[in-house]
C-alpha positions as CSV (number, residue, x, y, z in Angstrom):
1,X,65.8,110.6,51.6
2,X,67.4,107.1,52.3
3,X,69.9,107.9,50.3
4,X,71.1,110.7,51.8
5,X,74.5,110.1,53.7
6,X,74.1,110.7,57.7
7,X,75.1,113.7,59.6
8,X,78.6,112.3,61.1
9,X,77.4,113.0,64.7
10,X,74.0,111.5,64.6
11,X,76.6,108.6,63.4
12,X,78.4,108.8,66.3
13,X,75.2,109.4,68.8
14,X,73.5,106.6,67.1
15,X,76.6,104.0,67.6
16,X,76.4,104.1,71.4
17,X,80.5,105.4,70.9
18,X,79.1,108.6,73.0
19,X,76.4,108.3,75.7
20,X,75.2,111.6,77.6
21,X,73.7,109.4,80.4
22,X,76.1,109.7,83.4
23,X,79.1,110.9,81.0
24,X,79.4,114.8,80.5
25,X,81.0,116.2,77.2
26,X,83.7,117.3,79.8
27,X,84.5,114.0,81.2
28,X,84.4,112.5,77.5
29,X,87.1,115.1,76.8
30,X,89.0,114.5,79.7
31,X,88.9,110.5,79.3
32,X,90.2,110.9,75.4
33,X,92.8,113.4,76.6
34,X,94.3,111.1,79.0
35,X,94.0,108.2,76.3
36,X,96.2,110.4,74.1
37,X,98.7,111.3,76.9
38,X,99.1,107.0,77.8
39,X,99.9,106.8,73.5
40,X,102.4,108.9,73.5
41,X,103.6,108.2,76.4
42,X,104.5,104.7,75.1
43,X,106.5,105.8,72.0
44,X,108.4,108.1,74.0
45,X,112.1,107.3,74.2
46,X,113.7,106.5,77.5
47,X,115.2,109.9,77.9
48,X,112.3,111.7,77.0
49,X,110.2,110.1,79.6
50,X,113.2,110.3,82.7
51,X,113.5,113.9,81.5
52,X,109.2,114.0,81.7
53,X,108.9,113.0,85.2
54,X,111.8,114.9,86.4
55,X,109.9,117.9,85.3
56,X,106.8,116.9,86.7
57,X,108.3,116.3,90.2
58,X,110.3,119.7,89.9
59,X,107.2,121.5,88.8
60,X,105.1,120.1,91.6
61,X,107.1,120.5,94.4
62,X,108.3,123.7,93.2
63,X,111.7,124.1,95.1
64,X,111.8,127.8,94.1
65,X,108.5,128.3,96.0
66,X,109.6,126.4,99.1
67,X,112.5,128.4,99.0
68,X,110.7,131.9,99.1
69,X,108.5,130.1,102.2
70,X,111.5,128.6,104.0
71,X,113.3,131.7,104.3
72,X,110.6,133.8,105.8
73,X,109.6,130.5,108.2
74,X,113.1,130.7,109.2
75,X,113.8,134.2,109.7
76,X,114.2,134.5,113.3
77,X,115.9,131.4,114.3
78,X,119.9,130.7,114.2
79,X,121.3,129.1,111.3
80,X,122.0,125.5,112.6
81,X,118.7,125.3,113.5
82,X,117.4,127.1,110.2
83,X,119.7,123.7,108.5
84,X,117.7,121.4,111.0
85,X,114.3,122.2,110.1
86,X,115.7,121.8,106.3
87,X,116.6,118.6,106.7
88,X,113.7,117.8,108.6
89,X,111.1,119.2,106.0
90,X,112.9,116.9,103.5
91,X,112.8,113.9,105.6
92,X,108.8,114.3,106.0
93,X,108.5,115.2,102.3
94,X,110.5,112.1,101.3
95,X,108.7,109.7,103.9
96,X,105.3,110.9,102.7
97,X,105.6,110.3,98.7
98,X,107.8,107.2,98.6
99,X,104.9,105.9,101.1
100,X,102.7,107.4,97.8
101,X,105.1,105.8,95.6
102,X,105.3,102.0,96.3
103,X,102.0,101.7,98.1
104,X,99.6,104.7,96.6
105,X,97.9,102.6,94.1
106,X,97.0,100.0,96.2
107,X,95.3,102.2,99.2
108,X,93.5,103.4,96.4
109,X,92.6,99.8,95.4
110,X,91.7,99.1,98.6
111,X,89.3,102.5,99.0
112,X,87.3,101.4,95.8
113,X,88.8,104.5,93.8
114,X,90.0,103.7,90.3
115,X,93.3,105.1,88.9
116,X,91.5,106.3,86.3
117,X,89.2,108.0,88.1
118,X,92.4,109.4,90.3
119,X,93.6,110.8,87.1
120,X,91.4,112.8,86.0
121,X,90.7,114.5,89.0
122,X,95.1,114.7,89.0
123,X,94.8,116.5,85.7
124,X,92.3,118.9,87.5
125,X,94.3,119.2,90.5
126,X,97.6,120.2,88.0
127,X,96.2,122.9,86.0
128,X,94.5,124.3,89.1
129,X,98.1,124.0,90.9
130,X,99.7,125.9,87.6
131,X,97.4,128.5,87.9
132,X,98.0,129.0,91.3
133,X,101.9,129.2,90.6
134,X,101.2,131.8,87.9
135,X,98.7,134.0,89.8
136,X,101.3,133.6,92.9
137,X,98.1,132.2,95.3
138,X,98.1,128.5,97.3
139,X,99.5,127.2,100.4
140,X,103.0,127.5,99.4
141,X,103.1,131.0,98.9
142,X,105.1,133.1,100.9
143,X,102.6,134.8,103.4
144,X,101.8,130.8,104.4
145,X,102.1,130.9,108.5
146,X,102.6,128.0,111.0
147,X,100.2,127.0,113.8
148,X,101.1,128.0,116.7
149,X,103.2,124.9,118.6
150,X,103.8,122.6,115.4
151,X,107.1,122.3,113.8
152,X,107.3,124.5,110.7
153,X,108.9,121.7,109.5
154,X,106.4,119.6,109.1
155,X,103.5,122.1,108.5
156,X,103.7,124.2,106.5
157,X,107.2,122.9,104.4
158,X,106.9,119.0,104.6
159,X,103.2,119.9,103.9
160,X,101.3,120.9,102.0
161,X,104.3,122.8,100.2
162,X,106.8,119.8,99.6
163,X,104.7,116.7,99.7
164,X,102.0,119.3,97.8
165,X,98.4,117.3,96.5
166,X,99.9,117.8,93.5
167,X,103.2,116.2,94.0
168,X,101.6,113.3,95.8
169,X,98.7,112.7,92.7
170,X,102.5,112.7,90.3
171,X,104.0,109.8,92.5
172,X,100.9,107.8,92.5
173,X,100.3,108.3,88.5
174,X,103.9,107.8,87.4
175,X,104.0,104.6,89.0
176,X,100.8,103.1,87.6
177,X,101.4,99.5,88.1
178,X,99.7,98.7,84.8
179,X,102.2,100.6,83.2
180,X,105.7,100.6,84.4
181,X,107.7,97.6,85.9
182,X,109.3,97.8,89.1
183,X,112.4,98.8,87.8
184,X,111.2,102.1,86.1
185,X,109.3,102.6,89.3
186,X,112.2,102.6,91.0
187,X,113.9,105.0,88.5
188,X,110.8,107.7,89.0
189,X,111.4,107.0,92.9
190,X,114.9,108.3,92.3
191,X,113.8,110.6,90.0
192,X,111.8,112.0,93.1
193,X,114.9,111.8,95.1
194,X,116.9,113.6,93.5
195,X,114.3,116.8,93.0
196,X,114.0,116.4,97.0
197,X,118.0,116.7,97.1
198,X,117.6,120.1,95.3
199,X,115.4,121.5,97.3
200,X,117.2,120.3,100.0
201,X,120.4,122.1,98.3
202,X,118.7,125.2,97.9
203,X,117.1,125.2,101.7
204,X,120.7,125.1,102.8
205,X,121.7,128.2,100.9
206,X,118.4,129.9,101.0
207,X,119.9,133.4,102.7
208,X,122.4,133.4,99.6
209,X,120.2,132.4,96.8
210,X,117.3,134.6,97.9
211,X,119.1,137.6,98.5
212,X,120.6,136.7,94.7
213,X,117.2,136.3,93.1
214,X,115.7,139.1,95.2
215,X,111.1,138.5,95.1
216,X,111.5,139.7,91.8
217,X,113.4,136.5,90.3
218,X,111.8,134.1,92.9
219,X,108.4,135.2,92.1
220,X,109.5,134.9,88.1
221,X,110.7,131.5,88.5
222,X,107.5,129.8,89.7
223,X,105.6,131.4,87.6
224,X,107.3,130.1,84.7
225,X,107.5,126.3,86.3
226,X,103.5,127.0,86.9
227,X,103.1,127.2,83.1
C-alpha cells in the first residue's frame, strides 16, 4: 500500500497549504482570486491599467444612473438652480473620494482593518453593486427620494449615488500604497476626476440627453456598465 501514490488533495490537506480552521473554502477562493487579479495586474501595460480604473470609476459611479435620478430630483425646480445642485452634487462627490483617495488606507490602518481584508469584502460589495445595476434595484435608482429638508444635493446624488460604497471601496483599492507610487496615485485621482467631470457634463444637459435616451436607453445603459 506504501507504494501507492497519494490522493492529490490529501496532499494538499496534509501540507498545512489549506487549513479549514477559521478559513472557509469561500474565503480560500476569494483570497487566490485576488492573488491572481494583483499578478496580472502587474504585467499589465500602462494603458491597460489607466484604461482599467477609468472603467472601474465609470462603472461605479454610474453617471448614466445619476442621470436618470438627477432629472426626476430636479423636476420641479428652475434650471439655474437645477445647474446649482449639479455642481453641488459634484463638489460633495469629489470632496468625499479624494478624502478616500489620499487618506483611505490609513483610516483603515488606524481602525485595525487590513486592506486585504477591505478587499475582499470590495469584491463582494462590486458584484452585489452589478447586480443591482442589472436588476435596476439600489439607492441610485430612479424612484430614490430625498428627506424632507436636506439638500438633494448631497443626499441622495453626492450620496450614496455618486460617492456610492462601491465607488469609495475603488478609490481606496486603486491606491493601495503597497502597490502604486504617488505618482500613479495621482493619475487614478485624475482618473477619478475626470469620470466626475462627465457626470458633471451629463447633469448639465440632463433634460436633453434624457429626453434623447428616453427610460428605455437609460435603463439599457446601466445595465450593461452593471455587467
Amino acid at each position: 500500500m506504501g507504494s501507492e501514490e497519494a490522493d492529490p488533495l490529501t496532499n494538499l490537506l496534509g501540507s498545512g497549504q489549506f487549513r479549514c480552521s477559521g478559513d472557509s473554502l469561500i474565503s480560500f477562493r476569494f483570497r487566490s482570486a485576488f492573488a491572481a487579479g494583483g499578478e496580472k495586474r502587474q504585467e499589465r501595460s500602462g494603458v491597460e491599467q489607466i484604461l482599467s480604473d477609468f472603467l472601474i470609476f465609470l462603472a461605479t459611479i454610474d453617471p448614466v444612473g445619476t442621470l436618470a435620478l438627477f432629472v426626476g430630483l430636479t423636476a420641479g425646480i428652475s434650471a439655474q438652480e437645477r445647474t446649482r445642485v449639479a455642481f453641488r452634487a459634484i463638489g460633495y462627490s469629489a470632496v468625499i473620494l479624494l478624502v478616500f483617495v489620499f487618506v483611505g488606507q490609513v483610516v483603515l490602518g488606524s481602525l485595525g482593518i487590513r486592506l486585504e481584508s477591505f478587499q475582499l469584502a470590495g469584491g463582494i460589495i462590486f458584484f452585489l453593486f452589478g447586480v443591482q445595476m442589472v436588476f435596476g434595484t439600489g439607492a441610485a435608482s430612479a424612484n430614490s427620494k430625498s428627506e424632507p429638508g436636506h439638500d438633494v444635493a448631497a443626499f441622495p446624488l453626492a450620496v450614496p449615488s455618486i460617492a456610492s460604497p462601491g465607488s469609495i471601496l475603488a478609490a481606496v483599492i486603486l491606491t493601495d500604497n503597497r502597490e502604486f507610487s504617488f505618482g500613479e496615485q495621482a493619475i487614478t485621482a485624475l482618473l477619478l476626476i475626470a469620470v466626475l467631470g462627465l457626470t458633471l457634463l451629463l447633469l448639465l444637459q440632463a433634460n436633453r440627453i434624457y429626453a434623447w435616451i428616453g427610460d428605455a436607453g437609460s435603463a439599457l445603459m446601466v445595465r450593461v456598465l452593471g455587467l
